[in-house]
N, C-alpha and C positions, 0 to 999 in steps of 0.2 A: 654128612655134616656141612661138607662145601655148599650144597644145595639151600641146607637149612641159615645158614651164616650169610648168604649173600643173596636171599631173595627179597626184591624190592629195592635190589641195585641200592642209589645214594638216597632214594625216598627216604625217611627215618620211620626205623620200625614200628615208630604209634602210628604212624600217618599211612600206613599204606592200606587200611582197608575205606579211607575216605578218599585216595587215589584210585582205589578200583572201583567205587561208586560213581567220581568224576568221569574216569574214562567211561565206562557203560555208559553213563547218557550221552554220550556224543552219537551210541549208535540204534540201529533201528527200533531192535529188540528190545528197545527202553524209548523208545519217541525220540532220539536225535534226528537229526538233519543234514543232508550230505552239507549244505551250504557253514551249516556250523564247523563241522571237521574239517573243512576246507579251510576255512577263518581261522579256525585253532590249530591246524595240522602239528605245528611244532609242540604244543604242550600236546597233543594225544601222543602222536610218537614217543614221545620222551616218555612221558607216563607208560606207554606201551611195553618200550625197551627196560626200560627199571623194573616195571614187573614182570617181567618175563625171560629176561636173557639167561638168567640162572634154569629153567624150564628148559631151555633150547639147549644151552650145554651139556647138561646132563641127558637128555634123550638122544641128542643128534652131533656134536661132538664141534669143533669149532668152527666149519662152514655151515650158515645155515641158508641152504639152498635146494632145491631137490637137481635132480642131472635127467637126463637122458639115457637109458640102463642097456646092454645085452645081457642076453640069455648068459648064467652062469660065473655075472660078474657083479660081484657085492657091491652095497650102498657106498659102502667108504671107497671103493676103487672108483666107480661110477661117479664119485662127486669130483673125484681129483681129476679124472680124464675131463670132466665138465668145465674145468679151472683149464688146464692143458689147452683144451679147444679153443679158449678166450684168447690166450695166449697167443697161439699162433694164427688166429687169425688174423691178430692184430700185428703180426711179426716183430713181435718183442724180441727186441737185442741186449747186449748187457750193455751197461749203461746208459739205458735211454731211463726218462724219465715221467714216470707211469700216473695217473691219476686214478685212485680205488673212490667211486662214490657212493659211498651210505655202504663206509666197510664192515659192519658190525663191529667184531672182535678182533677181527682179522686175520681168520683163517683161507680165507682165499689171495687174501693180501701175502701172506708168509708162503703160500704155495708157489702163486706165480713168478716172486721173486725168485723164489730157491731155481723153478725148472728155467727162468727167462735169463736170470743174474741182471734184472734189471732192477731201480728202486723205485718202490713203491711208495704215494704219498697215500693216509687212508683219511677222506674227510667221512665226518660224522657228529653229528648233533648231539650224541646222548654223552653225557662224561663220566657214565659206569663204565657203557662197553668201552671207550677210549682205555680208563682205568687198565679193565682187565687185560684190554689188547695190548697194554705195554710194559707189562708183566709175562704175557704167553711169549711176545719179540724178545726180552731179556735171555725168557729161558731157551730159548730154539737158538738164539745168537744171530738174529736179523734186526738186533736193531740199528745197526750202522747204515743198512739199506733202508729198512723200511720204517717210517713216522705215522702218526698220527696227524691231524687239526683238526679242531671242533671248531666247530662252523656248520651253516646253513648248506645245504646247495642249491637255494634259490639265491643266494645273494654271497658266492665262493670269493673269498678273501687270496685272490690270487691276481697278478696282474696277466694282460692278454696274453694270449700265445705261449703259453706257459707249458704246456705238457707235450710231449712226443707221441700220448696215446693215455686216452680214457675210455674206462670203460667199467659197467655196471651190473651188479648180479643179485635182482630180484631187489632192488633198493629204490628207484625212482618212484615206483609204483606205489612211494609213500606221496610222493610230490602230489600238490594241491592243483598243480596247472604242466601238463606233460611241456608244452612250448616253454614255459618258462625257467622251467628245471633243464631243458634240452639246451636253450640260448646258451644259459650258464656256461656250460660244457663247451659249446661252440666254440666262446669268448676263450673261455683258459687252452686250448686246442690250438698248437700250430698248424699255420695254414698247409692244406696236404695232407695232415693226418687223421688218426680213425677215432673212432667212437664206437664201441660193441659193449651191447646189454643183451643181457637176458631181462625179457619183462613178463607180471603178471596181466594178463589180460582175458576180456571173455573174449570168446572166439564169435564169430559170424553165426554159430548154430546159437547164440545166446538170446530169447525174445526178453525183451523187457514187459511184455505183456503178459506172461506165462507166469504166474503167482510162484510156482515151484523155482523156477528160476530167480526169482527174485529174492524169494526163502535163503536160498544157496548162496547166492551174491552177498547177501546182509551176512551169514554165520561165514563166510570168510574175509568179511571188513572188519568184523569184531573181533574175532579170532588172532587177526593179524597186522593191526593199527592200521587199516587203511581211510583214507578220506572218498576213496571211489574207486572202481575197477572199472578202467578204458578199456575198447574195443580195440583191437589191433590196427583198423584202420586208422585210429584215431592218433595213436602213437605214429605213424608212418604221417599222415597229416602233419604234426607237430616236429617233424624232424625237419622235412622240407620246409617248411613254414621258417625253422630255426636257420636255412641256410644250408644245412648237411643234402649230401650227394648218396642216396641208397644202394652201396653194392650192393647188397642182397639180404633179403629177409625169406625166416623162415617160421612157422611153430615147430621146433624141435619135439614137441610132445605127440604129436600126430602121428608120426612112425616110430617111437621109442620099439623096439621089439619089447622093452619090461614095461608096463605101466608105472609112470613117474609116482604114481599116488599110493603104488602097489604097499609099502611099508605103514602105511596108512590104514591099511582096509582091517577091517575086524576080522575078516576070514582069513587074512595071510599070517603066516607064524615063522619067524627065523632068530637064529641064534645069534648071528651074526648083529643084528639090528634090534633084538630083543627090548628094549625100553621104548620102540614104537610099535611093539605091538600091540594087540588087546589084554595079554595077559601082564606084559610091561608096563601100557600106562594104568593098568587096574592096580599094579604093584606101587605104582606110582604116587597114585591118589591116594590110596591108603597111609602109603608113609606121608604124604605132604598132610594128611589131615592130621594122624599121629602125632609128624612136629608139631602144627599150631595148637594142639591140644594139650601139650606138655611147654608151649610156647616158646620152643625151640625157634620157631618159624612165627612170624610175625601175621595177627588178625588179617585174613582177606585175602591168603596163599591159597585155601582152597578152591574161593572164587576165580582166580587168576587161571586154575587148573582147570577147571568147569568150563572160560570162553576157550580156552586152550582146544578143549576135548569138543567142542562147537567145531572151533575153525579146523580140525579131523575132519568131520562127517561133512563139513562143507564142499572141502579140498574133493574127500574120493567121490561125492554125488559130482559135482564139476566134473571132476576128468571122466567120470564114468557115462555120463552125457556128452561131452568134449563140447562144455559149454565154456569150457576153463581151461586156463595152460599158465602154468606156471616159468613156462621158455620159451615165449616169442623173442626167438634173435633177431637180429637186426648185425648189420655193421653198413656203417654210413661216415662218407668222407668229408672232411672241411675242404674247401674248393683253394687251390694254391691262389687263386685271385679271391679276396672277400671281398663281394661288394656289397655285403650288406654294413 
């Protein structure tokens, strides 16, 4: 019922299956244009998150991120070490003052504070997931530490030198212009400190001339609001370009011992992760069709499920090519002298 009750986020439930026909033309599979999602990025997103966040809650639970897995250690432990790892690299203290960009709901926001005891600010464009994020901070009791702001983050409503450390988990990669979204960051970043994302990117093995690859690239734009998927170089470009100093980068997905996509695949099955699997989201579909049928669920929820189940096949054809990585890390320093 939580599913059925809050699909289409603040869209109004007449309107959301002329939302799900908007967002599809922005992309391939309907004649969009990368040039158009770029220009519109903020209504796709928004559109995106409203249709969809209810979908990610319920399959994948309040981070929605994939991790880097071993052998023998479940999705939910594997995502929190993934949180963990940002953490410390960025040497989170208590007290310091954290910037989460494009936090969703903010389950990675509630994580890092709880293991850091640092506060967390979460910026974020859509004001469902804000909504629901500060309801989930009520009930866990972070919200003294941790906030929300809606806001852009091409244009963060913060003044300079603002944060002790930012950093990003699979969210920029909505951003229309990587240097521009990265500037941002710069700006609100005291001088000296970090900046660590995980980003979606295709990897080096990716041709653009190879029609399959291109198939793949398109069913994970759709899939998952994006306005374009950069090359990893390209991110690394855009950092330096921004002024930032690159400790080190790496694809975390290239030696995962678990394949990242592995909960993904039609042939894996677990109990633990059940609602991504094949037999989960077929359990899945069925009900969300049920509700709109009985109109529990509002027109155009089981399209929403449809690009959903697109951006799946997209994802395990990617990694299963490693044309794709959902965790190009990075961390890169702002220089204690800015001269830019």
């Amino acid at each position: 019922m939580d599913l059925a009750s809050n699909l289409g986020g603040k869209i109004q439930k007449d309107e959301v299956l002329s939302a799900v026909d908007k967002y599809e033309k922005y992309h391939v599979h309907y004649g969009g244009q990368e040039e158009d999602r770029k220009a519109n990025y903020s209504d796709m997103v928004n559109k995106y998150y409203d249709l969809v966040t209810s979908f990610y809650e319920f399959g994948w639970g309040e981070s929605f991120h994939f991790a880097q897995r071993w052998v023998g250690e479940s999705l939910k432990e594997s995502i929190k070490r993934h949180e963990h790892f940002l953490a410390l690299q960025l040497g989170l203290k208590p007290g310091q003052k954290v910037l989460d960009v494009g936090c969703g709901i903010g389950g990675p926001l509630r994580e890092i504070s709880r293991f850091s005891s640092a506060s967390v600010t979460g910026l974020n464009n859509n004001e469902y997931q804000i909504t629901r994020g500060k309801e989930l901070n009520r009930k866990t009791g972070v919200d003294k530490t941790c906030k929300f702001v809606k806001a852009d983050f091409m244009k963060m409503p913060f003044e300079d030198n603002s944060f002790d450390a930012v950093y990003a988990i699979e969210a920029t990669c909505h951003a229309p212009d990587a240097y521009g979204c990265y500037k941002e960051i710069y700006r609100v970043l005291k001088p000296g400190q970090c900046f660590a994302a995980y980003e979606w990117c295709m990897t080096d093995s990716f041709d653009s001339n190879n029609q399959e690859h291109q198939k793949i690239k398109a069913e994970i734009e759709i899939g998952d609001g994006l306005p374009d998927i950069r090359l990893t170089t390209k991110c690394l470009e855009a950092l330096t370009q921004a002024g930032f100093e690159v400790v080190w980068e790496k694809d975390l997905a290239s030696d995962s011992p678990v394949p990242w996509y592995l909960p993904l695949d039609k042939s894996y099955f677990s109990l633990s992760s059940f609602r991504l699997t094949t037999v989960g989201r077929l359990f899945t579909k069925n009900l969300v069709k049920a509700l709109e049928f009985v109109r529990l669920a509002p027109k155009g929820s089981q399209r929403v499920q449809d690009f959903l189940e697109k951006a799946a096949d997209g994802l395990v054809e990617g990694g299963k090519r490693e044309i794709f990585t959902p965790m190009y890390f990075f961390l890169a320093r702002k220089p204690h002298s800015d001269s830019n």
